[in-house]
VOVEXBA-823681 format. One record per residue (C-alpha): residue in three letters; chain; x, y, z. Coordinates in nm, 4 decimals, padded with zeros to 6 digits. Layout:
! residues N
+-----+-------+----------+----------+----------+
! res ! chain !        u !        v !        w !
+-----+-------+----------+----------+----------+
! ALA !     A !        X !        Y !        Z !
...
+-----+-------+----------+----------+----------+
! end
This chain:
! residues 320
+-----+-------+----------+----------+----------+
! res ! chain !        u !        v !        w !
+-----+-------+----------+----------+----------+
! UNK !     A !  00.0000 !  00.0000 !  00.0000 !
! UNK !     A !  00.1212 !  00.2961 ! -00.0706 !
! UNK !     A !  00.1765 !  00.6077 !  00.0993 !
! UNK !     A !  00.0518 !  00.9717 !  00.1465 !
! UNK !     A !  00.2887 !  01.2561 !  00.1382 !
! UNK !     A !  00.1085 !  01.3399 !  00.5333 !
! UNK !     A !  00.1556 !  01.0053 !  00.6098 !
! UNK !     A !  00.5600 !  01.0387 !  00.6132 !
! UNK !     A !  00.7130 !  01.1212 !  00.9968 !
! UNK !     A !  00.9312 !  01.4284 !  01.0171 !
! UNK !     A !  01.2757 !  01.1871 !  01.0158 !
! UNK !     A !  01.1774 !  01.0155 !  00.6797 !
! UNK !     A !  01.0932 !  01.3989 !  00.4870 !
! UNK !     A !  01.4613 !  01.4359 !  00.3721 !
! UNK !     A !  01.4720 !  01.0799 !  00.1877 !
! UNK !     A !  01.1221 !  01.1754 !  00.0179 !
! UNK !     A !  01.2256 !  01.4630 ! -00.1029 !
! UNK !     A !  01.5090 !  01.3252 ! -00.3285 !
! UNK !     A !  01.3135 !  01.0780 ! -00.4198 !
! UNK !     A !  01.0633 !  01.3616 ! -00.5799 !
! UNK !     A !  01.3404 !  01.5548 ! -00.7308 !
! UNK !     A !  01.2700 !  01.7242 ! -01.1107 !
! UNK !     A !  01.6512 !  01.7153 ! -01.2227 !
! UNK !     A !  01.7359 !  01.3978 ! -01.2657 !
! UNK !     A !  02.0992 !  01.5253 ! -01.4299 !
! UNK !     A !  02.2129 !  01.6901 ! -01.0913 !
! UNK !     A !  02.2471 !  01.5331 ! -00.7401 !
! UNK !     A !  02.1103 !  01.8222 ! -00.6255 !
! UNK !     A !  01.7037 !  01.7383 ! -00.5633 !
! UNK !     A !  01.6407 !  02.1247 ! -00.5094 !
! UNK !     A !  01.5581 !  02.0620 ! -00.1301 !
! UNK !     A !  01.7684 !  02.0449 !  00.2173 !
! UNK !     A !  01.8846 !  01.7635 !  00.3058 !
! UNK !     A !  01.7770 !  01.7771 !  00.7116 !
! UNK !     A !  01.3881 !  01.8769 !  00.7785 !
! UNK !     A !  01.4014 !  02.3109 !  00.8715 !
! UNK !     A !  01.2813 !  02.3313 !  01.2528 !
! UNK !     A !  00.9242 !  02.5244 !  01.1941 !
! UNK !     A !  00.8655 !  02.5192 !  01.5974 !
! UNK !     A !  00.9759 !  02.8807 !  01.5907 !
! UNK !     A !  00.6662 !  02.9456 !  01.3551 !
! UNK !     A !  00.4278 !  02.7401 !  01.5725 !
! UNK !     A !  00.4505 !  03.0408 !  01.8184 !
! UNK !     A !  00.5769 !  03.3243 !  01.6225 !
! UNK !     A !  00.3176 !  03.5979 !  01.4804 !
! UNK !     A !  00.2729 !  03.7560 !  01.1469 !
! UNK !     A !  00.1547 !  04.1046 !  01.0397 !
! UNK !     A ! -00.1918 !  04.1232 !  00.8598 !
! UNK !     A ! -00.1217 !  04.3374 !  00.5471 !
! UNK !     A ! -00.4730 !  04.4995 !  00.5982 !
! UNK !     A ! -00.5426 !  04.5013 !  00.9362 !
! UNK !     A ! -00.2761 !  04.6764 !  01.1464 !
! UNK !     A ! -00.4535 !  04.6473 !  01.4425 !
! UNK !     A ! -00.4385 !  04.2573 !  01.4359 !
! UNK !     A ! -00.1240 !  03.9438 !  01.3926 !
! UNK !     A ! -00.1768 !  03.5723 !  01.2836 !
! UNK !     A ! -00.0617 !  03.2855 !  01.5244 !
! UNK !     A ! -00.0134 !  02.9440 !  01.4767 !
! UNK !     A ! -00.1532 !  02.7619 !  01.7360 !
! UNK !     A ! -00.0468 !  02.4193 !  01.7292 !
! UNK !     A ! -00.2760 !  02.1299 !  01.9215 !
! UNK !     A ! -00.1827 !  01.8551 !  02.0801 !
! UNK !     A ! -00.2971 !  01.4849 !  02.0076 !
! UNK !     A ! -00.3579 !  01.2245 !  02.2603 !
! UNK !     A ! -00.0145 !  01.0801 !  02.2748 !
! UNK !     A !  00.1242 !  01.4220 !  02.3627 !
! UNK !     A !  00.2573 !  01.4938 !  01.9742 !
! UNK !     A !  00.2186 !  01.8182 !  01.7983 !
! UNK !     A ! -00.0644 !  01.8016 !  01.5666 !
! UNK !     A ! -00.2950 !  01.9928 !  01.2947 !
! UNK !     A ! -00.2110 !  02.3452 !  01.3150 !
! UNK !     A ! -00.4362 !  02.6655 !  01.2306 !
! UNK !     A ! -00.4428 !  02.9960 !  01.2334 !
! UNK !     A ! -00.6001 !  03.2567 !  01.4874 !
! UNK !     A ! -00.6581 !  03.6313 !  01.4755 !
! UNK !     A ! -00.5584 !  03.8281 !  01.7656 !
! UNK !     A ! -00.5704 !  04.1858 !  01.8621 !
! UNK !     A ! -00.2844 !  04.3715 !  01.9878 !
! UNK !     A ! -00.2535 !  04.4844 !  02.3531 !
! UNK !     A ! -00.1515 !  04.8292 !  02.2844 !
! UNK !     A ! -00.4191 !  05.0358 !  02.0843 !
! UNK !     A ! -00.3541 !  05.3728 !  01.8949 !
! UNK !     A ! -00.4763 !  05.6536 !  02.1337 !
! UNK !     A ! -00.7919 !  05.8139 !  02.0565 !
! UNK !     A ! -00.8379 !  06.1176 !  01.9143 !
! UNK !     A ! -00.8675 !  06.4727 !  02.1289 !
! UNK !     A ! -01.2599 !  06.4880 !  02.2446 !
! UNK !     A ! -01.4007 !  06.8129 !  02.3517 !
! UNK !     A ! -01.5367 !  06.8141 !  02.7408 !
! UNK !     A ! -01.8297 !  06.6150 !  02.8235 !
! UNK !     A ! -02.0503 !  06.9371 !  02.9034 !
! UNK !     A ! -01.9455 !  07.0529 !  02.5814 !
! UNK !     A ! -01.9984 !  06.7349 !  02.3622 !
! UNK !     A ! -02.3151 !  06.6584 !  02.5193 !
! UNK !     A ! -02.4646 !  07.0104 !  02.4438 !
! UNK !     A ! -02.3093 !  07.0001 !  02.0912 !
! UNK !     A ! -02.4525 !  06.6553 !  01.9953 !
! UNK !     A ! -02.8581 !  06.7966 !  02.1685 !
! UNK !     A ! -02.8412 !  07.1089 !  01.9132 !
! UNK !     A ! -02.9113 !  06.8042 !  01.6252 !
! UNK !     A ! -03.2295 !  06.7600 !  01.7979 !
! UNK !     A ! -03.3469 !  07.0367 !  01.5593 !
! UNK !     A ! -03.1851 !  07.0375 !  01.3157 !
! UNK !     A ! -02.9043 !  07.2815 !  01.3523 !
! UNK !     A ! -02.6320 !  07.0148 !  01.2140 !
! UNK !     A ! -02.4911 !  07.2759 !  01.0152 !
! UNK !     A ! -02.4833 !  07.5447 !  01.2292 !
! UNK !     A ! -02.3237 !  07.3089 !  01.5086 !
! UNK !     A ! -02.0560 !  07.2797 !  01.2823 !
! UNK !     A ! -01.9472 !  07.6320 !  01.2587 !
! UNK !     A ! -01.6376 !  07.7098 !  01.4566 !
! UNK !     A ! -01.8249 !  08.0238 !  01.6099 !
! UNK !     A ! -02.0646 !  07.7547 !  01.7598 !
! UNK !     A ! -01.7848 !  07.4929 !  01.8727 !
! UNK !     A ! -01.6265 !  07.8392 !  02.0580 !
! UNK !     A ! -01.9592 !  07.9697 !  02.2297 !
! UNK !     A ! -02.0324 !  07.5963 !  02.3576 !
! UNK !     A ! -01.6351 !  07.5317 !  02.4873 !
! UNK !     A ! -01.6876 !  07.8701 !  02.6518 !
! UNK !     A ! -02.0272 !  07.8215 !  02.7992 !
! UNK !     A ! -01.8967 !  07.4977 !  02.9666 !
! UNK !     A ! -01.5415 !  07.6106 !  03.1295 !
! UNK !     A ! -01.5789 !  07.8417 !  03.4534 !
! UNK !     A ! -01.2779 !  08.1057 !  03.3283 !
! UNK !     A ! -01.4651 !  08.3632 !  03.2022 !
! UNK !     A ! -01.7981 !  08.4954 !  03.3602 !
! UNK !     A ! -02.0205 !  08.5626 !  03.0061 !
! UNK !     A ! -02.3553 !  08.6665 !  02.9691 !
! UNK !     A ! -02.5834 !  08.4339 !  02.7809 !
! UNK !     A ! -02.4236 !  08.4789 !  02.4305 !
! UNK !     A ! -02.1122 !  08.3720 !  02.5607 !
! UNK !     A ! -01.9993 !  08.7076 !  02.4327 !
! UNK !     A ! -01.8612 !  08.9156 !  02.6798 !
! UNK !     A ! -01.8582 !  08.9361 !  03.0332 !
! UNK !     A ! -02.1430 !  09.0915 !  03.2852 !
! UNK !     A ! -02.0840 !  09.4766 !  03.3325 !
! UNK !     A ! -02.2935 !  09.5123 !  03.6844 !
! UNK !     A ! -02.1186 !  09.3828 !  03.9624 !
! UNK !     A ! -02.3196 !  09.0632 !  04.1178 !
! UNK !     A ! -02.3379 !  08.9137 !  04.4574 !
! UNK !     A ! -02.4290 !  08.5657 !  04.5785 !
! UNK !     A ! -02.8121 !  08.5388 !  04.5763 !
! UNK !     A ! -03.0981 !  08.2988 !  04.6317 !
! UNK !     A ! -03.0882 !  08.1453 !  04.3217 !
! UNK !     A ! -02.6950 !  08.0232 !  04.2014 !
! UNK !     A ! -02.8131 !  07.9503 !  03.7854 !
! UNK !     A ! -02.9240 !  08.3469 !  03.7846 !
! UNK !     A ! -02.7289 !  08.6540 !  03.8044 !
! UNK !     A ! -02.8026 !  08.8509 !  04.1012 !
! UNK !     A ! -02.7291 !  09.2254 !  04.1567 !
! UNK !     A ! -02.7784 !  09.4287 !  04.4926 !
! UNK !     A ! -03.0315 !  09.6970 !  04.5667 !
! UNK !     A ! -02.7163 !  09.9044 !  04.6294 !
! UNK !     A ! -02.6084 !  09.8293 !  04.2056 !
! UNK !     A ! -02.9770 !  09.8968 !  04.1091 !
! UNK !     A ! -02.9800 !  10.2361 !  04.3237 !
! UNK !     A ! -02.6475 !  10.3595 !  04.1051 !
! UNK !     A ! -02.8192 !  10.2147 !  03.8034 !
! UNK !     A ! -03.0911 !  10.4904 !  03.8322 !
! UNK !     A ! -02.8886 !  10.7175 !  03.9089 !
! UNK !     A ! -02.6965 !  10.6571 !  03.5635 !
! UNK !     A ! -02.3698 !  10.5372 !  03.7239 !
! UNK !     A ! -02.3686 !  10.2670 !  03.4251 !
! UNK !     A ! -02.4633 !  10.5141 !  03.1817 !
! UNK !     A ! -02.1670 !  10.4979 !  02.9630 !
! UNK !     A ! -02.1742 !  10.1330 !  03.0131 !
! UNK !     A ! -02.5324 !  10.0754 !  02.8966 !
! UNK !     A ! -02.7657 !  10.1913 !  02.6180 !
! UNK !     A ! -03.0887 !  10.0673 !  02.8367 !
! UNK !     A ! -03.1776 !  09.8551 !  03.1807 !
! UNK !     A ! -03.5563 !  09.7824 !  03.1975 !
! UNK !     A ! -03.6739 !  09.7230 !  03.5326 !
! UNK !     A ! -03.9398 !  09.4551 !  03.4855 !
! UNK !     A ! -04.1514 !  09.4146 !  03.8352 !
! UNK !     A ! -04.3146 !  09.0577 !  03.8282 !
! UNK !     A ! -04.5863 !  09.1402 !  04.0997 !
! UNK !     A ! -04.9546 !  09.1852 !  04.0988 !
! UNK !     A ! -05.0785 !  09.4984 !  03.9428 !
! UNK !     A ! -05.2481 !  09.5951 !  04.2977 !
! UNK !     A ! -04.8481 !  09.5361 !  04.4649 !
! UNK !     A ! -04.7339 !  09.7163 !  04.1739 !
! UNK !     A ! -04.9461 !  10.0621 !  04.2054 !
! UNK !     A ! -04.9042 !  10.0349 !  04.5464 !
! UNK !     A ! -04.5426 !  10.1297 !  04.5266 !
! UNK !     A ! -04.2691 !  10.0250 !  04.3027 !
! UNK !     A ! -03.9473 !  10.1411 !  04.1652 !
! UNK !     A ! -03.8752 !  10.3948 !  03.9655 !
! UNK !     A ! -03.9592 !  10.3380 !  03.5922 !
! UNK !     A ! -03.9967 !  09.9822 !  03.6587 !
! UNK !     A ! -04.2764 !  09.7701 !  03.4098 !
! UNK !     A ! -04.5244 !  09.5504 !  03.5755 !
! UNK !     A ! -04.5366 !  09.1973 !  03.3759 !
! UNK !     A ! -04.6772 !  08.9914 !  03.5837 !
! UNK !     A ! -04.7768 !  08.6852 !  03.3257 !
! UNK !     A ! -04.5738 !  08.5168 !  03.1388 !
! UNK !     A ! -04.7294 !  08.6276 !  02.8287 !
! UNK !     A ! -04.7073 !  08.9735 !  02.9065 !
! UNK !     A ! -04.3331 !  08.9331 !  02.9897 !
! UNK !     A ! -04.2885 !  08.7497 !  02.6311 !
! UNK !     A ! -04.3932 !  09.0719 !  02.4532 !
! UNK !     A ! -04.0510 !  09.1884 !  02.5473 !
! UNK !     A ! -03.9050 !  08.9662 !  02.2738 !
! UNK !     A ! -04.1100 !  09.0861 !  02.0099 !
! UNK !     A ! -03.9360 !  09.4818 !  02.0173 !
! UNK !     A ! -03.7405 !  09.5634 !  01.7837 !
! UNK !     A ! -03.4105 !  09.3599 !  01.7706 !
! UNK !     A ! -03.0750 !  09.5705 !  01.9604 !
! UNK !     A ! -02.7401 !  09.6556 !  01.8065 !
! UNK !     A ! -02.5438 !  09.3483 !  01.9082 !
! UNK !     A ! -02.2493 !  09.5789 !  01.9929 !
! UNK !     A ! -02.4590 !  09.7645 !  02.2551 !
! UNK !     A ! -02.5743 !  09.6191 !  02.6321 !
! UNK !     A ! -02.9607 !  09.6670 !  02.6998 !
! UNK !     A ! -02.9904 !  09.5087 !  03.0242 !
! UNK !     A ! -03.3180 !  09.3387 !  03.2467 !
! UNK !     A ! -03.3360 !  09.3319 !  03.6201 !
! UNK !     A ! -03.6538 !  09.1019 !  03.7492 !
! UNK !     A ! -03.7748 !  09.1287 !  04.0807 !
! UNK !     A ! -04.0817 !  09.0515 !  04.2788 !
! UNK !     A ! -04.1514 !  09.1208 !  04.6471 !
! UNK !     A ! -03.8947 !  08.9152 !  04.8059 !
! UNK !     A ! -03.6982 !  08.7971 !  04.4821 !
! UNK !     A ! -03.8066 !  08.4327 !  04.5778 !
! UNK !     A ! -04.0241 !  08.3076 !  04.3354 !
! UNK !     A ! -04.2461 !  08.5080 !  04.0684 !
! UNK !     A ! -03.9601 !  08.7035 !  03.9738 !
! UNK !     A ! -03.6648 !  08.4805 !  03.9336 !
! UNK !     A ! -03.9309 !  08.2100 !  03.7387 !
! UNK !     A ! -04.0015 !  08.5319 !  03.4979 !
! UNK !     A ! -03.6853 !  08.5559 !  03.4347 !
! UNK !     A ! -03.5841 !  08.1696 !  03.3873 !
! UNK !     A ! -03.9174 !  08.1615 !  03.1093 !
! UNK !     A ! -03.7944 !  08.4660 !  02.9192 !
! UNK !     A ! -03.4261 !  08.3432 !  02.8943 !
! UNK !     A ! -03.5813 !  07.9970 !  02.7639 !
! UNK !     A ! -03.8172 !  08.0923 !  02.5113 !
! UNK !     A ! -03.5628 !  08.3725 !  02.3862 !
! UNK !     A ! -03.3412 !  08.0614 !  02.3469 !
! UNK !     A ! -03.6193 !  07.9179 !  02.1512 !
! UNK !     A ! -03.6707 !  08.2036 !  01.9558 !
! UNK !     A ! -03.3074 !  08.1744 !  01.8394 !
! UNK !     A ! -03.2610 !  07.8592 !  01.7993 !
! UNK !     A ! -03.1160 !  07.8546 !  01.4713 !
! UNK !     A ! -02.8969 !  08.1330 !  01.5392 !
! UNK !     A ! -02.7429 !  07.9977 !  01.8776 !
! UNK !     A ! -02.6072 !  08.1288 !  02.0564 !
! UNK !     A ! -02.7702 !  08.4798 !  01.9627 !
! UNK !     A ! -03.0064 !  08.6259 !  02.2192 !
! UNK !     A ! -03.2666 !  08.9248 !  02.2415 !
! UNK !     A ! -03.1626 !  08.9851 !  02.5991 !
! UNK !     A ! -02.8515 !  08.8232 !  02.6621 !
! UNK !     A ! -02.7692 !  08.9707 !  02.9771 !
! UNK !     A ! -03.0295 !  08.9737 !  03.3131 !
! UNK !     A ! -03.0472 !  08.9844 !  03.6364 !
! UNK !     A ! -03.2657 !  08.9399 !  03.9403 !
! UNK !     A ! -03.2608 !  09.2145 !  04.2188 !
! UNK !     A ! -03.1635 !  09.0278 !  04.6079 !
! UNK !     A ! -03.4292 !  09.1019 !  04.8335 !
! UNK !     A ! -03.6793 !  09.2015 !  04.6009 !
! UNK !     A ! -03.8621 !  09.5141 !  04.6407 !
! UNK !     A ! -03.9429 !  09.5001 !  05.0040 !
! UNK !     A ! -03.4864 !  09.5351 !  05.0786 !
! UNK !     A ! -03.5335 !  09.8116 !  04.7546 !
! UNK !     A ! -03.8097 !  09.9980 !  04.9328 !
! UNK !     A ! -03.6612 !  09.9493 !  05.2998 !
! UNK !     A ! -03.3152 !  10.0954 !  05.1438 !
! UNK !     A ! -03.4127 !  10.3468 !  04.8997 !
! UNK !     A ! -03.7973 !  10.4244 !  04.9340 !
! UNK !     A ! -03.7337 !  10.7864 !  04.7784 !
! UNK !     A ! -03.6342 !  10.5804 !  04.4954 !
! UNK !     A ! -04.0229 !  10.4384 !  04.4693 !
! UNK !     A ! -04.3388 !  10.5473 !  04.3404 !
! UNK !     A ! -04.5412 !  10.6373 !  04.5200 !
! UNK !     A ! -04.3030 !  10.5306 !  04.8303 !
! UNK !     A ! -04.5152 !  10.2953 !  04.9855 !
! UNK !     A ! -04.5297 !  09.9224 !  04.9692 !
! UNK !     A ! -04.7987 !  09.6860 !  04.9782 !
! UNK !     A ! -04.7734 !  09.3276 !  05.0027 !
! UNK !     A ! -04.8865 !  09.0710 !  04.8501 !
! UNK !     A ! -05.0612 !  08.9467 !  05.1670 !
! UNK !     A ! -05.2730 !  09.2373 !  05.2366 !
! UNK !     A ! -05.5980 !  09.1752 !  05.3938 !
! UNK !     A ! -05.7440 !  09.4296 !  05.1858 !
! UNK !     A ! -05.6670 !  09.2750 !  04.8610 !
! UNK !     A ! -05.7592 !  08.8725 !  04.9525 !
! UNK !     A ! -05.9744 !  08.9006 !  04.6794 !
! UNK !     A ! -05.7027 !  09.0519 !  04.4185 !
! UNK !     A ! -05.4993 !  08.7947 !  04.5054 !
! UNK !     A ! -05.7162 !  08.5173 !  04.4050 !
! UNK !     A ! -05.8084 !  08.6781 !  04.0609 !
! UNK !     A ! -05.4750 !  08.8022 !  04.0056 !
! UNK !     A ! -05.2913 !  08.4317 !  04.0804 !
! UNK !     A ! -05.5595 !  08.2316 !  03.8937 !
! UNK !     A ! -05.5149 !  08.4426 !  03.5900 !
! UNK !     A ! -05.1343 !  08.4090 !  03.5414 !
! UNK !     A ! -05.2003 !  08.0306 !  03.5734 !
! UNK !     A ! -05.4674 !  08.0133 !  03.3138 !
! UNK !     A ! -05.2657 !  08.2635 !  03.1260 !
! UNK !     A ! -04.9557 !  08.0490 !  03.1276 !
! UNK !     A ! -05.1730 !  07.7261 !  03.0329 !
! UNK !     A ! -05.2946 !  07.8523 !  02.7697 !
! UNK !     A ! -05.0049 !  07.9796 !  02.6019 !
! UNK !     A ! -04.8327 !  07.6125 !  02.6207 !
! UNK !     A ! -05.0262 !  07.5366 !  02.3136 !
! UNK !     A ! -04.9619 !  07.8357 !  02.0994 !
! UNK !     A ! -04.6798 !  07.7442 !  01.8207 !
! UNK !     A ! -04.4400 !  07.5632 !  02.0603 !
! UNK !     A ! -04.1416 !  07.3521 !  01.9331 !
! UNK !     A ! -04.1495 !  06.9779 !  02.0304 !
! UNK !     A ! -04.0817 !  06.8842 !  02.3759 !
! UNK !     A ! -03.7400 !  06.7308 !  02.3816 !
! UNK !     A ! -03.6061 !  07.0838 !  02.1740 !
! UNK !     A ! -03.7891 !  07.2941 !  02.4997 !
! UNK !     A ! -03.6149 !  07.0478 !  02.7621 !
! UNK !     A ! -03.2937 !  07.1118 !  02.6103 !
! UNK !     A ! -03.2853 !  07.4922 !  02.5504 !
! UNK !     A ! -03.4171 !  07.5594 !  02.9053 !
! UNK !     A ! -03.0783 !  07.4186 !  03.0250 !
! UNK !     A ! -02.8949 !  07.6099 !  02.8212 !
! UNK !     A ! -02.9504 !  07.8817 !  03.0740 !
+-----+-------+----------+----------+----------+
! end
């Protein structure tokens, strides 16, 4: 019976081969005459030509009797990967990737954009909301850490034009009841005390970029109405300008500490008339009611009125 070329052991190889050899008029068969050792190539690795990343082993088996056997090949990935890429910061990333929500791919790209978002995310600079410049008032530590706050000492000099050649307008918007508000407020100060009547602000006419026109909220105490006035305007004016971010109608606010009751305690020659009446009077139990269920139905129904899909609203709002 004769025999296989795989059925020859590694000693006999040699003989085989000159016993295959092509040139019959040389005693040279054209192959060595002792078996190469290959064990070096059992555990040795080769590049693959397209795949950089990866090597091919030869893993040999053993058989029962403890004798090399078959042999195939296996792909393995190196140990040390190529580093990755610079990535921008997390806060930064994550906002960049929410403006696709609608659809503002191409103005995400712009390097104006990548700038205003890197800035808006580092604590170096203190900017107002169009990452633009810094705040010109002077601000203390308030009630409320995501809003700017100024003190009733800053709005006193603001009246008295101390920021004049800083400023081409401040509008004082009071976010009281109308019955708080002719009972004594400050001086040339707007009552707006719904949220739509506060939105009207954003359909003026739009201001020289290269100018400051600045709003100062405040309510009674600077707790509540007036700071969530503030928050609504800054989120649909992001809204608003959506396509155009970071742009802004009002880029820089600010909510007065202590409200009007520290304004009117401070500087009540400052208020007209100079009294103050509170929101609790007895006399007005019934204003209150009418007043307070009117800027809730006011603000209900405006949630229907042309607003952009929810996701879009949760995102600009934190993009305070």
């Amino acid at each position: 019976m004769s025999r296989g070329f795989c059925d020859f052991p590694a000693a006999d190889m040699a003989e085989f081969y000159c016993e295959l050899s092509l040139y019959e008029d040389t005693t040279d068969s054209g192959f060595a005459d002792e078996v190469p050792d290959f064990s070096n190539l059992l555990h040795g690795s080769l590049l693959v030509e397209n795949d950089p990343e990866a090597s091919v082993c030869f893993s040999p088996a053993k058989g029962d009797n403890g004798t090399p056997g078959k042999c195939w090949l296996t792909k393995k990935r190196r140990t040390n990967p190529s580093p990755e890429p610079s990535t921008p910061s997390k806060e930064a990333a994550f906002r960049l990737k929410r403006l696709k929500i609608f659809g503002l791919d191409d103005v995400a790209c712009r390097e104006h954009v990548k700038e205003a978002v890197e800035k808006s995310s580092t604590d170096e600079c203190d900017l107002i909301g169009d990452f633009s410049k810094a705040y010109c008032l002077p601000t203390i530590s308030g009630a409320h850490p995501d809003l700017k706050t100024i003190s009733v000492d800053t709005m006193k000099d603001l009246i008295e034009g101390v920021y004049g050649d800083v400023l081409a307008s401040y509008k004082i918007i009071d976010s009281r009841y109308p019955y708080e508000f002719e009972g004594g407020h400050i001086q040339g100060a707007n009552n707006c005390y719904s949220k739509e009547e506060c939105l009207k602000l954003l359909d003026e006419p739009r201001k020289q970029k290269d100018e400051r026109h600045v709003l100062i909220f405040h309510c009674e105490f600077s707790r509540e109405r007036g700071p969530n006035m503030y928050r609504h305007l800054r989120k649909e004016d992001r809204l608003r300008n959506g396509e155009n971010y970071p742009d802004l109608c009002y880029p820089e606010i600010y909510v007065l500490d202590g409200g009007y009751k520290r304004f009117f305690e401070s500087y009540p020659h400052l208020c007209q008339p100079a009294t103050y009446t509170k929101m609790l009077h007895p006399e007005h139990e019934q204003d209150l009611r009418y007043f307070r269920q009117k800027s809730k139905t006011s603000e209900g129904d405006s949630k229907t009125n042309g607003r952009k899909p929810k996701a879009v609203r949760r995102f600009l709002s934190d993009m305070n």
